[in-house]
C-alpha positions as CSV (number, residue, x, y, z in Angstrom):
1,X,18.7,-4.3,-58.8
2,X,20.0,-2.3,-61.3
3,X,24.4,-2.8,-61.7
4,X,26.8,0.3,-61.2
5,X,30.1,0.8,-62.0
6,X,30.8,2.8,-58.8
7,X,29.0,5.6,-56.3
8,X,30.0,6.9,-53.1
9,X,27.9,7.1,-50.3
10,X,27.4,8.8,-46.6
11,X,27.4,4.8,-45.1
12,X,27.9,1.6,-46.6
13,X,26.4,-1.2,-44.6
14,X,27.3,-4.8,-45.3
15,X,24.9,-7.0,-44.2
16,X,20.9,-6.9,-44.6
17,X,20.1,-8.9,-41.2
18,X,18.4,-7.1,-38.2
19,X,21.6,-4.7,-37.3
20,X,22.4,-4.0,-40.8
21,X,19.0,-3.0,-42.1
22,X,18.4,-1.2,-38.6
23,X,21.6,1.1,-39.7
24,X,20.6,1.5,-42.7
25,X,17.0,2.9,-42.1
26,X,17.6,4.8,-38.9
27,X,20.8,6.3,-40.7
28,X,18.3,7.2,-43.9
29,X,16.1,8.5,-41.7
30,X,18.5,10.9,-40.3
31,X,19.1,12.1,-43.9
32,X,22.1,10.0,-44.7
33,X,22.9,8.7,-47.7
34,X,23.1,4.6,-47.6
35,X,24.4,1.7,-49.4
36,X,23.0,-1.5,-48.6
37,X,24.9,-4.5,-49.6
38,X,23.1,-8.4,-49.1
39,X,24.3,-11.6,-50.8
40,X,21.7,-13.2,-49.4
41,X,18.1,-12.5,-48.4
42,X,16.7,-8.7,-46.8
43,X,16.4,-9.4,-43.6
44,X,19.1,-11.7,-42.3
45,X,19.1,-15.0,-40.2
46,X,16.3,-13.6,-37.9
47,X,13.6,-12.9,-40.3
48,X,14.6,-15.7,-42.9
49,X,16.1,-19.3,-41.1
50,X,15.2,-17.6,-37.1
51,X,13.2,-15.7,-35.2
52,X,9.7,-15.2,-37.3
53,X,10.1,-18.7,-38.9
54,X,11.3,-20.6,-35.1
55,X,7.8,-18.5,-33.5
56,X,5.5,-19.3,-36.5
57,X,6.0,-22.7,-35.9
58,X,5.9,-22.4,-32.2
59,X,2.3,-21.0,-32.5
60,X,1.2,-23.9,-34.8
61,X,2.3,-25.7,-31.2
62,X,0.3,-23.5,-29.6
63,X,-2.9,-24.0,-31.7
64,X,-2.4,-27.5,-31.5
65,X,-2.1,-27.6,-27.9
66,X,-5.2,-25.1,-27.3
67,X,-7.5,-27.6,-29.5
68,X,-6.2,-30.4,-27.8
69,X,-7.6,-28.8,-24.0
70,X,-10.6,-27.5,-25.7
71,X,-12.9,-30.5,-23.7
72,X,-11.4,-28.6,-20.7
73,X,-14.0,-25.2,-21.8
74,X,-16.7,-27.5,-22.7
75,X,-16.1,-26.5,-26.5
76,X,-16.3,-30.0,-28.1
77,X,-13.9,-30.6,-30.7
78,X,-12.3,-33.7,-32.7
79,X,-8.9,-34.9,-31.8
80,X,-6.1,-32.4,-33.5
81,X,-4.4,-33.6,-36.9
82,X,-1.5,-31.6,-38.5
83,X,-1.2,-30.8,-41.8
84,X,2.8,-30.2,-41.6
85,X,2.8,-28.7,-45.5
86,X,0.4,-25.7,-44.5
87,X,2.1,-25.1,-41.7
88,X,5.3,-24.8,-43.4
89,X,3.4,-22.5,-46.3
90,X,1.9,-20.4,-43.9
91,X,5.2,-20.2,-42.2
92,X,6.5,-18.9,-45.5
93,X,3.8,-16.6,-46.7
94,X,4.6,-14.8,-43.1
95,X,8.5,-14.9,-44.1
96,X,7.7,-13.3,-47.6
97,X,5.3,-10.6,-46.7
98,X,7.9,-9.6,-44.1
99,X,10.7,-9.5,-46.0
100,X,8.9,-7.7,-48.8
101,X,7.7,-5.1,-46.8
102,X,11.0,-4.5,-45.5
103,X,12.8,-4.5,-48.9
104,X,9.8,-1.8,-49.9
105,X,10.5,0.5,-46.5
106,X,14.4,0.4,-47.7
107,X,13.6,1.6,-51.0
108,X,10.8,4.2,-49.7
109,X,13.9,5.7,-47.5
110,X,16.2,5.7,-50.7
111,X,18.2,3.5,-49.3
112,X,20.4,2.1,-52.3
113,X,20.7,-1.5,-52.1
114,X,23.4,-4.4,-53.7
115,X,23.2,-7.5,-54.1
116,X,26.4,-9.3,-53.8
117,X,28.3,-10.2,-51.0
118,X,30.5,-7.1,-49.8
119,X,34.3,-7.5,-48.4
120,X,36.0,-4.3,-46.8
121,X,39.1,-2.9,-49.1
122,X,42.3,-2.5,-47.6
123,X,41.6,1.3,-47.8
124,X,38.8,0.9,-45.1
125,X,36.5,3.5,-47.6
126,X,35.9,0.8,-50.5
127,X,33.5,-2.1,-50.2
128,X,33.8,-4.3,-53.4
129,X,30.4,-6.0,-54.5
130,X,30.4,-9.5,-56.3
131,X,28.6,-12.8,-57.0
132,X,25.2,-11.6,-56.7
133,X,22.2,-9.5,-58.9
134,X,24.2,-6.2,-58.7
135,X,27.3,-7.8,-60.8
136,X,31.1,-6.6,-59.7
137,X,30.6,-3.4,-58.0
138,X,33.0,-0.9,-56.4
139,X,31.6,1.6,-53.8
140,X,32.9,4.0,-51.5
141,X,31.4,5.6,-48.0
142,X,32.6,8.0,-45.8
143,X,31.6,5.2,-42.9
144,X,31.6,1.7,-43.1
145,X,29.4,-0.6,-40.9
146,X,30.1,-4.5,-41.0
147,X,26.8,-6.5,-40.2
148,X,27.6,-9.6,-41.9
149,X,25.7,-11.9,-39.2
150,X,26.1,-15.1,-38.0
151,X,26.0,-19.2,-39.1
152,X,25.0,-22.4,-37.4
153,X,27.5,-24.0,-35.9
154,X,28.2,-27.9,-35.6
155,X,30.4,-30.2,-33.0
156,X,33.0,-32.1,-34.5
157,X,31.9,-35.5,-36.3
158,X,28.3,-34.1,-36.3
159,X,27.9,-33.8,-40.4
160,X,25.0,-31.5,-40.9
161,X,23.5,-33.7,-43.6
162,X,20.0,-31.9,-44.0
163,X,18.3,-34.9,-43.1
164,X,20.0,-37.2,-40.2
165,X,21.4,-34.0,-38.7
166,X,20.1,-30.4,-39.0
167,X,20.5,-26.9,-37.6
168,X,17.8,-24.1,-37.5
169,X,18.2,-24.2,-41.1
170,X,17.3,-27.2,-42.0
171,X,14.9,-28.0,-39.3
172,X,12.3,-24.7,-39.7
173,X,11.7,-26.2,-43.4
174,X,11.6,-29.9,-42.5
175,X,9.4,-31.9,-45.0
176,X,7.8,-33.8,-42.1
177,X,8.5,-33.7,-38.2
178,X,10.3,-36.7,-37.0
179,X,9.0,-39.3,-35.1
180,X,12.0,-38.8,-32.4
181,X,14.5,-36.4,-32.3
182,X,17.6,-35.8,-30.2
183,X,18.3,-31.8,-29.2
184,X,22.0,-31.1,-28.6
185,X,22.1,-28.1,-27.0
186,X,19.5,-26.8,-24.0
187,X,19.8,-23.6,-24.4
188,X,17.4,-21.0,-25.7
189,X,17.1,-22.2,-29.5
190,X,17.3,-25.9,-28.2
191,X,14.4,-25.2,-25.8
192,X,12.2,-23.6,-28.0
193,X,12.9,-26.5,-30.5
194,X,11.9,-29.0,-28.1
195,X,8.9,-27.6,-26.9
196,X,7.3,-27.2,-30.4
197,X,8.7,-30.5,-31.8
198,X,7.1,-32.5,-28.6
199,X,4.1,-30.3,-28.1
200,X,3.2,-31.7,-32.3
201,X,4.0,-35.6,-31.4
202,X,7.7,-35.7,-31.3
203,X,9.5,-37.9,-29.0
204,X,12.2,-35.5,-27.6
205,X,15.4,-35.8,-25.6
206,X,17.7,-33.1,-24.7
207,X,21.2,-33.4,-24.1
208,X,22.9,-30.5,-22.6
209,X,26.6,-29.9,-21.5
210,X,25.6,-27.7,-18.8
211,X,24.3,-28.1,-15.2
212,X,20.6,-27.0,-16.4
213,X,19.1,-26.0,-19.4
214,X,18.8,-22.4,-20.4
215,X,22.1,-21.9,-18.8
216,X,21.7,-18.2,-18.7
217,X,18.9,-18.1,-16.5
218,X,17.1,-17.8,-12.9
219,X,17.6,-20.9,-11.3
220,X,13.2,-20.7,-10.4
221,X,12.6,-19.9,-14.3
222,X,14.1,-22.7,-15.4
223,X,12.4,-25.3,-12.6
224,X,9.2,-24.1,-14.3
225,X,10.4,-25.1,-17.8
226,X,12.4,-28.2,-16.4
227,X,9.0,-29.3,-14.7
228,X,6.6,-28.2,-17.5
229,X,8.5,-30.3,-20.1
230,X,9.0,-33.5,-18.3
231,X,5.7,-33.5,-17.7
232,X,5.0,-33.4,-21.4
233,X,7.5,-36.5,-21.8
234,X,10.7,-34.5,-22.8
235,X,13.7,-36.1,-21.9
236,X,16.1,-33.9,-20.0
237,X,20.0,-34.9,-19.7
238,X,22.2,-32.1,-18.2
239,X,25.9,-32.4,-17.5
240,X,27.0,-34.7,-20.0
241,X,28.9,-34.0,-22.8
242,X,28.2,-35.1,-26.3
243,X,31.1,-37.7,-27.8
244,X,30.1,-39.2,-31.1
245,X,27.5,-40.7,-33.7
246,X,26.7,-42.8,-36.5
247,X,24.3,-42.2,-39.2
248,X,22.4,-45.1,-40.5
249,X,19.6,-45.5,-42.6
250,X,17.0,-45.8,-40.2
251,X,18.1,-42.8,-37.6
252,X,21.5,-41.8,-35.8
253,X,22.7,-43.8,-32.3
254,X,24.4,-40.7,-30.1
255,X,27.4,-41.1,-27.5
256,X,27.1,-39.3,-24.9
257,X,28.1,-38.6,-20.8
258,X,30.0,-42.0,-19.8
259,X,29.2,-44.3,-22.0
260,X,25.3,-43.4,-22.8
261,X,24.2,-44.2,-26.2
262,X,20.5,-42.7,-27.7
263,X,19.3,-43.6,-31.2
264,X,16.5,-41.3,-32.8
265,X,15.3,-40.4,-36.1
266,X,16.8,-36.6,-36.2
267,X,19.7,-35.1,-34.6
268,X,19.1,-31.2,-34.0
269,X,22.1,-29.2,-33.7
270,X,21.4,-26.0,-31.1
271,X,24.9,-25.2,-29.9
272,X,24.6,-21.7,-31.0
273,X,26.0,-19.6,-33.8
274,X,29.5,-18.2,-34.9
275,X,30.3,-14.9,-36.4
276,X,30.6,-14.9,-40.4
277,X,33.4,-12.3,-40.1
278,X,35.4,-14.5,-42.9
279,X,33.0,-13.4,-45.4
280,X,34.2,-10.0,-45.0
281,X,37.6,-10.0,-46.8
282,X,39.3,-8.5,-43.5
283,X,42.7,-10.7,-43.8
284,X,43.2,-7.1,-46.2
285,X,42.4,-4.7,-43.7
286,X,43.2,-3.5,-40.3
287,X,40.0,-4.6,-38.5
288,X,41.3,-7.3,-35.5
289,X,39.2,-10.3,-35.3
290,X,39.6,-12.8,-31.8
291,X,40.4,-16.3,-31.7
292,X,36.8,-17.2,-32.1
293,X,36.1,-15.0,-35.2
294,X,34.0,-11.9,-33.4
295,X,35.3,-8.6,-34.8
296,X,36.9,-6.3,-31.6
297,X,34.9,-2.9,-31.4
298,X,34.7,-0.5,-28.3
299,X,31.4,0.3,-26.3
300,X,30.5,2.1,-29.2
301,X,31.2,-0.6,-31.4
302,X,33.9,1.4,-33.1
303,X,36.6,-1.1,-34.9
304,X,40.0,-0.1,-34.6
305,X,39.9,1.2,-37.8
306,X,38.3,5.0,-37.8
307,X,35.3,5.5,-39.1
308,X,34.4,1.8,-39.4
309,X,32.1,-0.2,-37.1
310,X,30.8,-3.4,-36.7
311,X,27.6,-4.6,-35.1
312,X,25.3,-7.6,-34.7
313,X,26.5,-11.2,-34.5
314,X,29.5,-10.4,-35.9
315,X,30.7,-8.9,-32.7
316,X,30.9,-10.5,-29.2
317,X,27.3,-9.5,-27.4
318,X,23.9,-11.0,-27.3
319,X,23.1,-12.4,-30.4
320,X,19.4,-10.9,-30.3
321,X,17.8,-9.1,-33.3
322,X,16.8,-5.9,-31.0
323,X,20.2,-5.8,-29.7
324,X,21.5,-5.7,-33.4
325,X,18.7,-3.1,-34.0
326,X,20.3,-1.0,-30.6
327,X,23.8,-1.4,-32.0
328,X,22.6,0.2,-35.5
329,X,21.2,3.2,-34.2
330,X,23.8,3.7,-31.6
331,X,26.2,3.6,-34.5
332,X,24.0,5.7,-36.5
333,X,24.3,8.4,-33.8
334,X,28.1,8.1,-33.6
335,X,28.3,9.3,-36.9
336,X,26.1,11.9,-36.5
337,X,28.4,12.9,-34.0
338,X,25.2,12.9,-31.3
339,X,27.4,11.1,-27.9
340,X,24.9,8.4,-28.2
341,X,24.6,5.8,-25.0
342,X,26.2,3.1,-25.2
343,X,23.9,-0.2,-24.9
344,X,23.9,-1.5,-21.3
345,X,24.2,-5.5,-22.4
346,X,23.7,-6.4,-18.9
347,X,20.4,-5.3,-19.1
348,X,18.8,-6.1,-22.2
349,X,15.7,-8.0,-22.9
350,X,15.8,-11.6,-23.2
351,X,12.3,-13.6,-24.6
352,X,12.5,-17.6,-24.5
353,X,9.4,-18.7,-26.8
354,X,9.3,-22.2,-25.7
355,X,6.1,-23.3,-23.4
356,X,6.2,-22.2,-21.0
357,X,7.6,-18.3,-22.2
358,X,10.3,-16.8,-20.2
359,X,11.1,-13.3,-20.4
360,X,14.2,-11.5,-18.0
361,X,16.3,-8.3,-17.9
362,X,18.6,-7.9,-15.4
363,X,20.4,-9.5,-12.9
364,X,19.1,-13.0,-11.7
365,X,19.3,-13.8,-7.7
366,X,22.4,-15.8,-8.2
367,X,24.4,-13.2,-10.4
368,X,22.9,-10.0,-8.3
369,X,24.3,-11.7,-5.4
370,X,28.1,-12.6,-7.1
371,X,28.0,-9.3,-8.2
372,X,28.3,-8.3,-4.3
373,X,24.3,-6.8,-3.6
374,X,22.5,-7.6,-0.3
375,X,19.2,-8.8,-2.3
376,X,16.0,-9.2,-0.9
377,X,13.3,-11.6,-3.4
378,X,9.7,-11.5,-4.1
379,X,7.9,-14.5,-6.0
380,X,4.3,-14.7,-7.1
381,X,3.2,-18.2,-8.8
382,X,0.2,-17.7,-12.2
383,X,-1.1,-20.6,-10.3
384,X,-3.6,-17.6,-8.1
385,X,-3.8,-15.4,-10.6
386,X,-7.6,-14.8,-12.3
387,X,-6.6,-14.0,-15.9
388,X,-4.2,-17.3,-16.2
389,X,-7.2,-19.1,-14.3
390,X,-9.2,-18.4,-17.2
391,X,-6.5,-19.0,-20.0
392,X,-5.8,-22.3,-18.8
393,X,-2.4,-21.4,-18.2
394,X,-1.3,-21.4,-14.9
395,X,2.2,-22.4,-14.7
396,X,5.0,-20.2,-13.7
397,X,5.9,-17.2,-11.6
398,X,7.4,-13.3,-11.8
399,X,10.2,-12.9,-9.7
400,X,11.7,-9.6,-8.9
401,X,15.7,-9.0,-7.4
402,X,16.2,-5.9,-5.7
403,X,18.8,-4.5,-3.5
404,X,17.6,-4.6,0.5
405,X,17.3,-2.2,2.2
406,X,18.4,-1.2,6.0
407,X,14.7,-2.1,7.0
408,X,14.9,-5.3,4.8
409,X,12.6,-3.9,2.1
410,X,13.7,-3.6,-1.5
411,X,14.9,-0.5,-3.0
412,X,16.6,-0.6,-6.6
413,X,15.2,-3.2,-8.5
414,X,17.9,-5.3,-10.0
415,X,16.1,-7.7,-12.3
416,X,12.9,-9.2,-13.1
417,X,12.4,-12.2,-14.5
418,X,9.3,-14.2,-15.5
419,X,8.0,-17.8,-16.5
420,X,4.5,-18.5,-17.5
421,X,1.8,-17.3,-20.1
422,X,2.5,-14.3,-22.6
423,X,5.4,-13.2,-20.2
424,X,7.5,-12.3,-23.5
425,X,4.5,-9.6,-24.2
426,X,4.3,-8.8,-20.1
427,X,8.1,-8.1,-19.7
428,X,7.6,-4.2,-21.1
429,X,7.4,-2.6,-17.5
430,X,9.3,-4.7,-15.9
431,X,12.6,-4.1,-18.6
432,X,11.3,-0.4,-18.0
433,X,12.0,-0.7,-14.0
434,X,15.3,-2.3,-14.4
435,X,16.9,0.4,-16.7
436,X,15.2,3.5,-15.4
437,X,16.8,2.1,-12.5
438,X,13.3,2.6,-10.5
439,X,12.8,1.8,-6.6
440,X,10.3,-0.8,-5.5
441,X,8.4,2.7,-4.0
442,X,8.3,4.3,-7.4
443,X,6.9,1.2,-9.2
444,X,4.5,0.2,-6.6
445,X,2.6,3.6,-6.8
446,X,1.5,2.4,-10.3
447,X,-1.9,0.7,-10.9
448,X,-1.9,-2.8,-12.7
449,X,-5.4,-3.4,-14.8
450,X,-7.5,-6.2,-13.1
451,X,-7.9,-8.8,-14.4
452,X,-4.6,-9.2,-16.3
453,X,-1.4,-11.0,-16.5
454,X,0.5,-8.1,-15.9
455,X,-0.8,-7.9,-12.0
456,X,1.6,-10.7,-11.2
457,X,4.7,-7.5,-11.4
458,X,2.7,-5.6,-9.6
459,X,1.9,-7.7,-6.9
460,X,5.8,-8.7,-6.5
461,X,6.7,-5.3,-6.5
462,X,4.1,-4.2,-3.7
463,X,5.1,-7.0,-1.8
464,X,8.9,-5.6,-1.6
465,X,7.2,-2.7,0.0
466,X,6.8,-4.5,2.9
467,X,3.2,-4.8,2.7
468,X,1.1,-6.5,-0.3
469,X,-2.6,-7.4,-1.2
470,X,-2.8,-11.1,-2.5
């Protein structure tokens, strides 16, 4: 990256994660001139220390667990082994491609990119570039757009050492799985840690602060994924709350609930992330951060500040990579001046890559009904369905929420919400149906292939009707 003195720009987007580089290449695609400004790697936490790292390593589970059940085809094979340093190079190699075909489509749409990290000047037009490739730069942009992402966060007394006690970080570059490991946190990222560290010969216990892991979702999903990894020997503790620990040589003894004390040889932080809104030199500026560092924006994610925005971790929604990706190009279209939609977070996509999946969008039974809808519920279990029958896979269910009817049949469906095999690839139609706000009629009229996954929606839908097949 080559150093300039200074250059203005149409936007100037600080931060290269998910929301960030989504700005920039939708806004370039629109014609915009953009400035790009990363201190770190293209790509953010999602593609580098997230997402594609946390699901590479989650199909090495997966692979592992297939070979393992392959007596159960008749296709004789020896006993699994893992050879943790290929796994951990392939996991890479995916990470570098990725990242370097993404840097390559930024510089195809002449997007203009800095490396430093950039803080907003107290003109709201200037971002000033240091401490990186691109030397100490000073660029202004008719728009700003803050992206700076998100961190790892800790508990108090829990030292993230790199070794003892990790975060995502640390643990998706691990020299060499421990023999037991303690999860704080039973949420999303905590699941899907626990499943792939147990599923490669992990002793695992959860401890979660919570009534249930996976707070956020359908009391049946998570029975599945309560049920599925007990039965795999992972420990499930719900309802306490975490106290204290000690770090010795030979693993780390955690206090928890009243008076409960574990020991294992890894402590895995998974109590979510906090906005890195302090990297952003705003104590000069006008943009109001909260308590909790999130930057305040509108439904348009509009600042206070005019013509600057903020999107991403950084402010207060679902920290997801396609809802970063949504913020930047409704952003984008603000500028443009297009009216754009604001994002409907109520109703965004959620995928849980742990094993079993679970995929939602929507209301769940319990928050359809506090939201004051007369619901009506249809369930159908993998358990008869032919495709998971021949996958081996036959834990879980679909379960679809819509508003009853006078007759008692559904009408509006209100959420959907799966557990099982592939459900993070099967949720398309179903996240389709929620926000198109279709009727149980409409979507019923529509033919599922046979024999698929995907017939498990379809069946739950027709049964809503009133009448049904299986």
């Amino acid at each position: 990256m080559i150093p300039l003195s200074s250059q203005h720009f149409d936007v100037a987007v600080i931060g290269g994660g998910p929301a960030g580089y989504a700005s920039a290449l939708y806004g370039a695609s629109a014609g915009l001139s953009i400035a790009l400004v990363e201190h770190n790697k293209i790509g953010g936490t999602c593609l580098n220390v997230g997402c594609i790292p946390a699901k590479e390593l989650l199909e090495t589970a997966s692979v592992f667990r297939t070979v393992s059940h392959a007596a159960d085809f008749g296709v004789l094979a020896d006993a699994p082994g893992l050879e943790w340093s290929k796994t951990l190079s392939r996991k890479q190699g995916i990470i570098d491609q990725l990242v370097g075909g993404l840097t390559g489509l930024l510089k195809g749409r002449k997007v203009t990119l800095f490396d430093g990290r950039g803080q907003l000047a107290g003109d709201h037009r200037t971002v000033n570039v240091g401490g990186g490739e691109s030397g100490e730069v000073s660029i202004t942009a008719d728009n700003i757009i803050l992206a700076a992402g998100s961190v790892t966060r800790s508990l108090p007394g829990f030292p993230i050492d790199g070794q003892r006690i990790v975060t995502s970080d640390e643990l998706l570059s691990i020299p060499s799985l421990p023999a037991s490991a303690i999860v704080i946190g039973g949420g999303a990222i905590g699941c899907e840690f626990a499943s792939m560290m147990s599923d490669l010969g992990t002793k695992v216990t959860i401890l979660e602060y919570m009534p249930k892991i996976l707070p956020g979702c359908d009391v049946d999903v998570t029975k599945v994924v309560e049920r599925s990894f007990k039965k795999r020997g992972i420990d499930i503790r719900t309802g306490v709350a975490v106290e204290s620990q000690v770090t010795t040589e030979s693993g780390v003894t955690v206090s928890f609930g009243e008076g409960e004390q574990l020991t294992a040889d890894t402590v895995v932080m998974s109590v979510g992330r906090q906005p890195a809104s302090a990297t952003l030199g705003l104590e000069n500026t006008s943009v109001q951060v909260d308590e909790r560092g999130f930057i305040v924006v509108d439904q348009h994610c509009r600042t206070g500040v005019d013509r600057v925005w903020a999107v991403g971790d950084v402010i207060n929604t679902a920290q997801l990579a396609h809802v970063g990706f949504a913020e930047g190009i409704l952003v984008i279209g603000d500028i443009l001046g297009e009216n754009p939609v604001p994002v409907d977070y109520e109703k965004v996509p959620w995928c849980i890559y742990c094993h079993p999946e679970v995929a939602f969008a929507g209301h769940s039974e319990d928050s359809a009904k506090e939201a004051g809808f007369d619901v009506v519920v249809s369930k159908h279990r993998y358990a008869g369905n032919g495709r998971a029958m021949i996958v081996g896979e036959t834990d879980g269910l679909v379960k679809v929420i819509a508003e009853k009817q006078a007759d008692g049949t559904g009408g509006r469906i209100l959420g959907v919400h799966m557990v099982g095999p592939w459900v993070t690839e099967q949720l398309g139609q179903g996240y389709l149906a929620v926000n198109w706000e279709a009727t149980v009629d409409e979507v019923a009229q529509f033919i599922q292939p046979h024999p698929t996954m995907s017939e498990l929606f379809g069946e739950s839908v027709l049964a809503l009707t009133g009448r049904s097949l299986h």
